[in-house]
N, C-alpha and C positions, 0 to 999 in steps of 0.2 A: 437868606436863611430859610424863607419861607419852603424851597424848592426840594429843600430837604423832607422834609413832612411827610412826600408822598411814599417816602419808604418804611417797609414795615424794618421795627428794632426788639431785637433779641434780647430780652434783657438775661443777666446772669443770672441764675436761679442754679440748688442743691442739683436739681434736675440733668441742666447743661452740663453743669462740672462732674457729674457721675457718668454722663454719655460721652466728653471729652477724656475722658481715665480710659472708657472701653475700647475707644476710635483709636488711643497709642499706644496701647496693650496689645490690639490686632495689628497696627498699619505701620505700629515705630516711627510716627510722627514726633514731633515735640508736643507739649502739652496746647503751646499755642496757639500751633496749626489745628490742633486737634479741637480746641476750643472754637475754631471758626469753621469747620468742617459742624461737629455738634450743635452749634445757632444755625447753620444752611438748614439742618435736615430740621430740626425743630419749627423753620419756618414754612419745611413744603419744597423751597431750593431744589431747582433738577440740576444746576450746573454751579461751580462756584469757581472764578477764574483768579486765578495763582499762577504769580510766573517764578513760585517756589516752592511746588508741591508739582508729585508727576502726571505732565498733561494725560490726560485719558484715563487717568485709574478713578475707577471706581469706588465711594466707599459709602455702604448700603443704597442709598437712592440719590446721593449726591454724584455729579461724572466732574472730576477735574477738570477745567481748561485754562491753558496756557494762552493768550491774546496775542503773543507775542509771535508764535508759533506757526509755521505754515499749515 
């Protein structure tokens, strides 16, 4: 369990859940997705890899990637 520790954790705040409303008002994500997109960029996040969101899009300073993807 220890191993986990060295990552930083987003916690939910008013904050995330008002930036995750704006990310699927612009991107027509689900709220979900949009919520985990919102903790990337909160945390600083250049990339955040989804292989259910679209590889390579952009959304503000986060860049989707697909891992699975060539």
């Amino acid at each position: 369990m220890k191993a986990w520790s060295r990552f930083p954790v987003q916690e939910i705040s008013l904050d995330i859940v008002n930036a995750a409303l704006v990310v699927r008002g612009r991107h027509r994500l689900s709220y979900w997705d949009s919520s985990i997109v919102a903790a990337a960029q909160a945390l600083g996040c250049r990339e955040l890899l989804s292989e259910d969101m679209n590889h390579g899009q952009r959304i503000g300073s986060v860049k989707i990637v697909n891992p699975f993807r060539d």
